[in-house]
N, CA, C and O atoms as a DFTB+ gen file, in Angstrom:
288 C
 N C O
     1  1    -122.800     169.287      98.840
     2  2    -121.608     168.681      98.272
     3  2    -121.024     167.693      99.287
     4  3    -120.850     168.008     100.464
     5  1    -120.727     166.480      98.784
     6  2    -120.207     165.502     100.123
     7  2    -118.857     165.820      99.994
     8  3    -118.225     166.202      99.010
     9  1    -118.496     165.591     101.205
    10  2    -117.598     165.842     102.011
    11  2    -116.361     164.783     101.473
    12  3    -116.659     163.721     100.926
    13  1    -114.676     165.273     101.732
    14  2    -113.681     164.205     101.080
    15  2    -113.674     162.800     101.993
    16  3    -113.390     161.726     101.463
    17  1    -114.043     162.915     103.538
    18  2    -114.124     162.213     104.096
    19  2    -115.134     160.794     103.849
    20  3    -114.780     159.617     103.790
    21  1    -116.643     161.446     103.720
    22  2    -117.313     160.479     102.829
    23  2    -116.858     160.062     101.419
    24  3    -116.749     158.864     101.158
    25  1    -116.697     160.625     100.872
    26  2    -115.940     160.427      99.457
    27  2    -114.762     158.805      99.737
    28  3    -114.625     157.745      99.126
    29  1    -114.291     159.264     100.665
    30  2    -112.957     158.038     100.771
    31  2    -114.087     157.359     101.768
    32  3    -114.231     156.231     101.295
    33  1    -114.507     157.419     102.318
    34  2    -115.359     156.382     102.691
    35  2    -116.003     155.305     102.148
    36  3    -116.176     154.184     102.626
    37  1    -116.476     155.954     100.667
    38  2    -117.325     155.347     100.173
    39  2    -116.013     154.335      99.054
    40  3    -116.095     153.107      99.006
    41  1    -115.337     154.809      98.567
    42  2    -114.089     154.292      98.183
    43  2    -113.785     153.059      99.291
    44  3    -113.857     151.831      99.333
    45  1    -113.534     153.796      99.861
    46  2    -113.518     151.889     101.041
    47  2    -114.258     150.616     101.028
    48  3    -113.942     149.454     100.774
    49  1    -114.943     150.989     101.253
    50  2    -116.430     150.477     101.045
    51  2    -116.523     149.660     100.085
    52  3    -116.864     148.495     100.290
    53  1    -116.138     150.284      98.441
    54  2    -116.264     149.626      97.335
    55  2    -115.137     148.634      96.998
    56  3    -115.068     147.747      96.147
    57  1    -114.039     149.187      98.196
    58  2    -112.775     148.458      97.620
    59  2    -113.113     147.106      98.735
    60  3    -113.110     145.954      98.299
    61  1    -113.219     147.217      99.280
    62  2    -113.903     146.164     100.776
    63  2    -114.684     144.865     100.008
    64  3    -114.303     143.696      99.947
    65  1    -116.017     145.535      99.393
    66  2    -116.158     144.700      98.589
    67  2    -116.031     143.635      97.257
    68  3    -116.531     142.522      97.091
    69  1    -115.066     144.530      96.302
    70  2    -114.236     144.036      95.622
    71  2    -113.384     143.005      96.228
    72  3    -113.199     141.961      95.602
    73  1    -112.860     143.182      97.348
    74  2    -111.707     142.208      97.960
    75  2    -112.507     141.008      98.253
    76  3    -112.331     139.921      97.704
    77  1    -113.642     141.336      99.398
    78  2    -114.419     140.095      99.518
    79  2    -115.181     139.170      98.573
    80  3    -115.601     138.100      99.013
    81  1    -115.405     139.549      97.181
    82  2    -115.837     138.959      96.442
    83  2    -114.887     138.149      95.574
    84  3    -115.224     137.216      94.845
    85  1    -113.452     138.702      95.771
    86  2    -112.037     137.703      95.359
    87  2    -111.887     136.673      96.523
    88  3    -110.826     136.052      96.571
    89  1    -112.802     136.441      97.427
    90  2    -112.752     135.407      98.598
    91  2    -113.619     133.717      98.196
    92  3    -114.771     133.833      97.778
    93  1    -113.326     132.962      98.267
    94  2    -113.853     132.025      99.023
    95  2    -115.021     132.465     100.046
    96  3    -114.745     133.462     100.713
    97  1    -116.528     131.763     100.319
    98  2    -117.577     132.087     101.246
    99  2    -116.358     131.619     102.318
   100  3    -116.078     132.476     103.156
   101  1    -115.875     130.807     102.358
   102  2    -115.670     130.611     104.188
   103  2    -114.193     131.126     103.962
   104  3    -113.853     131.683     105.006
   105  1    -113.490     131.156     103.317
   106  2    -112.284     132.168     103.633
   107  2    -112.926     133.816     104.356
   108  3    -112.486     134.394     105.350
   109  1    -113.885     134.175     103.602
   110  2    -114.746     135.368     103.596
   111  2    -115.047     135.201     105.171
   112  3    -114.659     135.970     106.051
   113  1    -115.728     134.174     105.322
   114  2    -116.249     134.529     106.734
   115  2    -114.995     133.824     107.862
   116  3    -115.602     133.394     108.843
   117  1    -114.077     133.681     107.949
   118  2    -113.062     133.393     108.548
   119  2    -112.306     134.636     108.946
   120  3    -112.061     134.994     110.098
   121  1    -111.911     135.349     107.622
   122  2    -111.423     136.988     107.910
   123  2    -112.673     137.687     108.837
   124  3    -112.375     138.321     109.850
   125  1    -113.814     137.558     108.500
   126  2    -114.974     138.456     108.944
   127  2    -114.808     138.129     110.444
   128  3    -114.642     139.111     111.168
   129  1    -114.823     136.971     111.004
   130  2    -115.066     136.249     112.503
   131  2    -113.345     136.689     112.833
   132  3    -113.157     137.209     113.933
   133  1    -112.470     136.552     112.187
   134  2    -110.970     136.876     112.869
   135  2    -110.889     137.864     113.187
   136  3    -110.661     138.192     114.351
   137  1    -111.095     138.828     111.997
   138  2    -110.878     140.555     112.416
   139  2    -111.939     141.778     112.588
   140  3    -112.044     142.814     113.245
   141  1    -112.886     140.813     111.302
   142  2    -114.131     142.140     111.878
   143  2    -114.717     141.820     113.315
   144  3    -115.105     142.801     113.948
   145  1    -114.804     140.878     113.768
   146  2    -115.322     140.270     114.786
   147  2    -114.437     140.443     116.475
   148  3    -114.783     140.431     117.656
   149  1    -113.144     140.599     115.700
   150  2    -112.429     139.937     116.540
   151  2    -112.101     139.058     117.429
   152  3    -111.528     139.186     118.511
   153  1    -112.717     137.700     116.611
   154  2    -112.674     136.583     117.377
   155  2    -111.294     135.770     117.728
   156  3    -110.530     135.790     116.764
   157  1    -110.846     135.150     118.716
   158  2    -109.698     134.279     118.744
   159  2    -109.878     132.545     117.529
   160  3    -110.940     131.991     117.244
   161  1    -108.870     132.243     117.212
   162  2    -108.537     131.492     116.516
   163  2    -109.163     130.478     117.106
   164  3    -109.812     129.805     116.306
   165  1    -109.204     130.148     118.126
   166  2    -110.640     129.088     118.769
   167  2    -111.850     129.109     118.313
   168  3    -112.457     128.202     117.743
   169  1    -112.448     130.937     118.766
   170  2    -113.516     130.823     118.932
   171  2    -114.379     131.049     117.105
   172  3    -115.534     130.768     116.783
   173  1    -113.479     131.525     116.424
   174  2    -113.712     131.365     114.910
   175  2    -114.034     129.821     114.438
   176  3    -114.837     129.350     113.633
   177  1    -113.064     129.264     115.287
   178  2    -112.893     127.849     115.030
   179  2    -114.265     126.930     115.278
   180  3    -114.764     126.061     114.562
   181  1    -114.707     127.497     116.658
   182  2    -115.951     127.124     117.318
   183  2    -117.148     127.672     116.375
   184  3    -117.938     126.889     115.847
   185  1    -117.199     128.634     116.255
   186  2    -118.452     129.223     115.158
   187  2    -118.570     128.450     113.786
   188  3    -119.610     127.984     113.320
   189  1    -117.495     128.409     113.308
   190  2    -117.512     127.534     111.782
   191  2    -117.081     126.244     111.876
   192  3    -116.400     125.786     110.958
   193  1    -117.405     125.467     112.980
   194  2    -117.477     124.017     113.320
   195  2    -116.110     123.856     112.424
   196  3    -116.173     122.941     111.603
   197  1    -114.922     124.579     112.452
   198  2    -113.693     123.768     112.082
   199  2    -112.555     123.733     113.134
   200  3    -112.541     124.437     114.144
   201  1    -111.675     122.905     112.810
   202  2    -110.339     123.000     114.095
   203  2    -109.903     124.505     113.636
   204  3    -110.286     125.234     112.721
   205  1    -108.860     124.662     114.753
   206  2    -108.004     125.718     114.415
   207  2    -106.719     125.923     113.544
   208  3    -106.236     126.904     112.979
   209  1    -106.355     124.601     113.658
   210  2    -105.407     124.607     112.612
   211  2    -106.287     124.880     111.144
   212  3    -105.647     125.651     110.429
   213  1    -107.427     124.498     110.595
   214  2    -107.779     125.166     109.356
   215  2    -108.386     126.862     109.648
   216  3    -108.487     127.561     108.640
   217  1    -108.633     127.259     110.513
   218  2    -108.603     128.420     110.713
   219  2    -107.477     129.492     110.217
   220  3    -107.620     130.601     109.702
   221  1    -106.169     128.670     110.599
   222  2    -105.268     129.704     110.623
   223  2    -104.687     129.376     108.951
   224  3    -104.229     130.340     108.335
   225  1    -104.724     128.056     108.289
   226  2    -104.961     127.583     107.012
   227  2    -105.730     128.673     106.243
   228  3    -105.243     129.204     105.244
   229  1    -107.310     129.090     106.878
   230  2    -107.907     130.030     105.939
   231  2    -107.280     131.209     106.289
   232  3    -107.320     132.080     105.421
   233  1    -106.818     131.429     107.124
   234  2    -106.263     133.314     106.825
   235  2    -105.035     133.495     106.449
   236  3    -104.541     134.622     106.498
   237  1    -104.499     132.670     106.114
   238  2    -103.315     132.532     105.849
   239  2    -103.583     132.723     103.994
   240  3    -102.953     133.572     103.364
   241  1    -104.325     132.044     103.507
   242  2    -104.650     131.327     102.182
   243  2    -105.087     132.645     101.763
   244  3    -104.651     133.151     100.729
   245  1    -106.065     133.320     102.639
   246  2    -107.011     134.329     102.118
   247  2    -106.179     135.737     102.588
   248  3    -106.756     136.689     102.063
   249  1    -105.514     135.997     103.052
   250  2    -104.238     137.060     103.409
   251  2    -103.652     137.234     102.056
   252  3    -103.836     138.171     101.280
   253  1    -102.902     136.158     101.900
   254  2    -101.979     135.613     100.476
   255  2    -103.136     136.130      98.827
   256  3    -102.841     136.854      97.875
   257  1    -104.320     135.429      99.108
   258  2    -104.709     136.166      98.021
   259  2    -105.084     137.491      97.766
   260  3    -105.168     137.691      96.554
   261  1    -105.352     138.512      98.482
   262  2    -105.494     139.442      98.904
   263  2    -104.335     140.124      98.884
   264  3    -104.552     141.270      98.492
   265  1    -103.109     139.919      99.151
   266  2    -101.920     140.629      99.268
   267  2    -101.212     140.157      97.709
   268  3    -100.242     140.814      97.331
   269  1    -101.804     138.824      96.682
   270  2    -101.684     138.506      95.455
   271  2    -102.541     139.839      94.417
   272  3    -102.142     140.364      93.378
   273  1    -103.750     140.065      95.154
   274  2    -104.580     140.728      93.994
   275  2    -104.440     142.106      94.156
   276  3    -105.184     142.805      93.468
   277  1    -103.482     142.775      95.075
   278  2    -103.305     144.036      95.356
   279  2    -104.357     144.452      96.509
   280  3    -104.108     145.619      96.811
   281  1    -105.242     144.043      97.133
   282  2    -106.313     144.399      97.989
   283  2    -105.839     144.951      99.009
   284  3    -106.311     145.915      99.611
   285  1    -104.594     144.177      99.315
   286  2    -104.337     144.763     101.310
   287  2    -103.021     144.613     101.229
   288  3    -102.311     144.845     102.208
């Protein structure tokens, strides 16, 4: 019998992906390099060949929809 811990795990998981698929690809990978990554607003910036000011443009944009669709 699995465990409640896996149980909400796996609930995560599904809700994780639900959220990311309400993303934009590079909003998606902007959150991914900001927080899963924990990259600085530079170095996100540096990886996805954009300035930082659209960096903070995408998490801002993609926060907002996410906190619009109930996700986070």
């Amino acid at each position: 019998m699995p465990s409640k811990k896996n149980s909400d795990n796996d609930g995560l998981r599904r809700r994780a992906a639900r959220m990311a698929a309400s993303l934009d690809p590079q909003d998606h990978a902007v959150l991914a390099l900001r927080f899963g990554e924990n990259l600085s607003i530079g170095e996100t910036a540096a990886v996805l060949k954009m300035n930082p000011d659209e960096v903070r443009s995408a998490v801002n944009r993609a926060v907002g929809i996410l906190h619009r669709t109930g996700a986070a």
